[in-house]
C-alpha atoms as a printed R data frame, in Angstrom:
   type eleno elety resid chain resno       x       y      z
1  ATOM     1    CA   UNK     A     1   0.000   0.000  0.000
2  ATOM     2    CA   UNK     A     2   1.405   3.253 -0.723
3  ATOM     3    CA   UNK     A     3   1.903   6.223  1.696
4  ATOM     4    CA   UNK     A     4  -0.366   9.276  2.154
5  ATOM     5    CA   UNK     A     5   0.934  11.802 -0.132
6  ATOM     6    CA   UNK     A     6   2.347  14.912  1.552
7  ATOM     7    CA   UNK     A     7   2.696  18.068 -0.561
8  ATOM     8    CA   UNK     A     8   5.626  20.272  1.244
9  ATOM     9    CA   UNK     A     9   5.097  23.513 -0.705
10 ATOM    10    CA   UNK     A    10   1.244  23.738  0.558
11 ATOM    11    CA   UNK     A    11   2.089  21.896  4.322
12 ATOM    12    CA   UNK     A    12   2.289  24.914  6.802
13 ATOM    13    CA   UNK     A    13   3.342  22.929  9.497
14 ATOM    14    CA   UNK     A    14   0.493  23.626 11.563
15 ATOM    15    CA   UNK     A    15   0.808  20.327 12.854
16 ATOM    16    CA   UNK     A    16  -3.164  19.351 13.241
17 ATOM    17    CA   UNK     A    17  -2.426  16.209 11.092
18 ATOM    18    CA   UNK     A    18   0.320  15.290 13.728
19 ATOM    19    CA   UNK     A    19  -2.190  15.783 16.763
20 ATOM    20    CA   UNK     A    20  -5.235  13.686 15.136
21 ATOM    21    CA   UNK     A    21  -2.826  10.812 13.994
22 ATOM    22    CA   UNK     A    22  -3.685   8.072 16.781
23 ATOM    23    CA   UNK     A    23  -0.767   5.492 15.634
24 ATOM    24    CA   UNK     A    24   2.164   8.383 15.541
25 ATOM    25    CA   UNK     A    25   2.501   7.685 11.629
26 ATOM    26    CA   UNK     A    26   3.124  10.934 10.772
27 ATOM    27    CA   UNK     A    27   5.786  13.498 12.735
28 ATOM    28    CA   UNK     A    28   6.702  17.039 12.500
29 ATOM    29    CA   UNK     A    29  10.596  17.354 10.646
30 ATOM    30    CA   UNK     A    30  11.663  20.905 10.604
31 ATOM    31    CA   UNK     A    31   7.901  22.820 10.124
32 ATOM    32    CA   UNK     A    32   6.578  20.212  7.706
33 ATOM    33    CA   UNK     A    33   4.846  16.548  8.046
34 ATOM    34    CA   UNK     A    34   6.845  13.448  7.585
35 ATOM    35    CA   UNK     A    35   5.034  10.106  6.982
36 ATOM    36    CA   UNK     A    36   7.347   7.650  8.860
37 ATOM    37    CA   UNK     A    37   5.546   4.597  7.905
38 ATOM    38    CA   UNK     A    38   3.529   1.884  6.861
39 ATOM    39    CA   UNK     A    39   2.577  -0.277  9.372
40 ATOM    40    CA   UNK     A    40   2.004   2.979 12.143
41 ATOM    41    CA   UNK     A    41  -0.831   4.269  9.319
42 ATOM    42    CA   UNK     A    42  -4.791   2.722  9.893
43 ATOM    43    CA   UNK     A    43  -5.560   4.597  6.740
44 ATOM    44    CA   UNK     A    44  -8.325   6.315  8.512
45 ATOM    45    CA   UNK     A    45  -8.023   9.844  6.778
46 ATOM    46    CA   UNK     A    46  -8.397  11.949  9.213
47 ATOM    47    CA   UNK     A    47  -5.006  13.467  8.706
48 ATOM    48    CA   UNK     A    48  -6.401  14.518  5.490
49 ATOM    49    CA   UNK     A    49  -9.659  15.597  6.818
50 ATOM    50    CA   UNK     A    50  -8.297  18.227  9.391
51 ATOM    51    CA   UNK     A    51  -5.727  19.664  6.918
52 ATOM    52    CA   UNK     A    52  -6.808  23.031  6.270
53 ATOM    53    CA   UNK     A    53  -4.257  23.551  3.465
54 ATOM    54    CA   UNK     A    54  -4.908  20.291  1.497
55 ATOM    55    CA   UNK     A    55  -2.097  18.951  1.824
56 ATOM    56    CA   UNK     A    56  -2.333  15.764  3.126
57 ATOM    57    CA   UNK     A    57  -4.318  13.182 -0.037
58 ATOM    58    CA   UNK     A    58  -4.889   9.453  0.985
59 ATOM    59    CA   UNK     A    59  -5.411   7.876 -1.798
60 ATOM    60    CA   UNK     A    60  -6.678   4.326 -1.669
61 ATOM    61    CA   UNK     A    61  -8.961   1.983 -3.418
62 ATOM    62    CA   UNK     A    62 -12.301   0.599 -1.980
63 ATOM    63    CA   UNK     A    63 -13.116  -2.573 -2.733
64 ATOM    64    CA   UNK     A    64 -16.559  -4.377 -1.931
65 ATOM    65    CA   UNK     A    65 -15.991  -7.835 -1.522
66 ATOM    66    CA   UNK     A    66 -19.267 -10.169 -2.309
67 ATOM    67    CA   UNK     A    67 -19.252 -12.736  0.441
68 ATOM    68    CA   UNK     A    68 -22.930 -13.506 -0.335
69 ATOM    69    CA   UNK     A    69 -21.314 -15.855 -2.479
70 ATOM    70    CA   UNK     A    70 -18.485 -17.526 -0.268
């Protein structure tokens, strides 16, 4: 899975992203956000949804599994 994408040029390092991450997968490095890693990220979004600059994306893929059928 890839890593939330982090623009640096619109990240103002307000920090909110940091403070709403509840698995420490992202971290303040000199005034801007740092993803440090996979396994520390639940995918939740809300790192995305408090960003007030937009710059923060998750992009991921939902996918409905039919297990009518299984």
């Amino acid at each position: 899975m890839s890593s939330p994408e982090i623009n640096s040029e619109k990240c103002n390092g307000c920090g909110l992203c940091v403070s709403v991450c509840e698995n420490n997968g992202l971290i303040m490095v000199e005034s801007h956000v740092v993803f440090v890693g996979g396994e520390e990220c639940t995918w939740c979004g809300m790192c995305e949804a408090v960003c007030e600059q937009s710059a923060i994306a998750c992009p991921y893929e939902i996918v409905i599994a039919d297990t009518a059928n299984s």
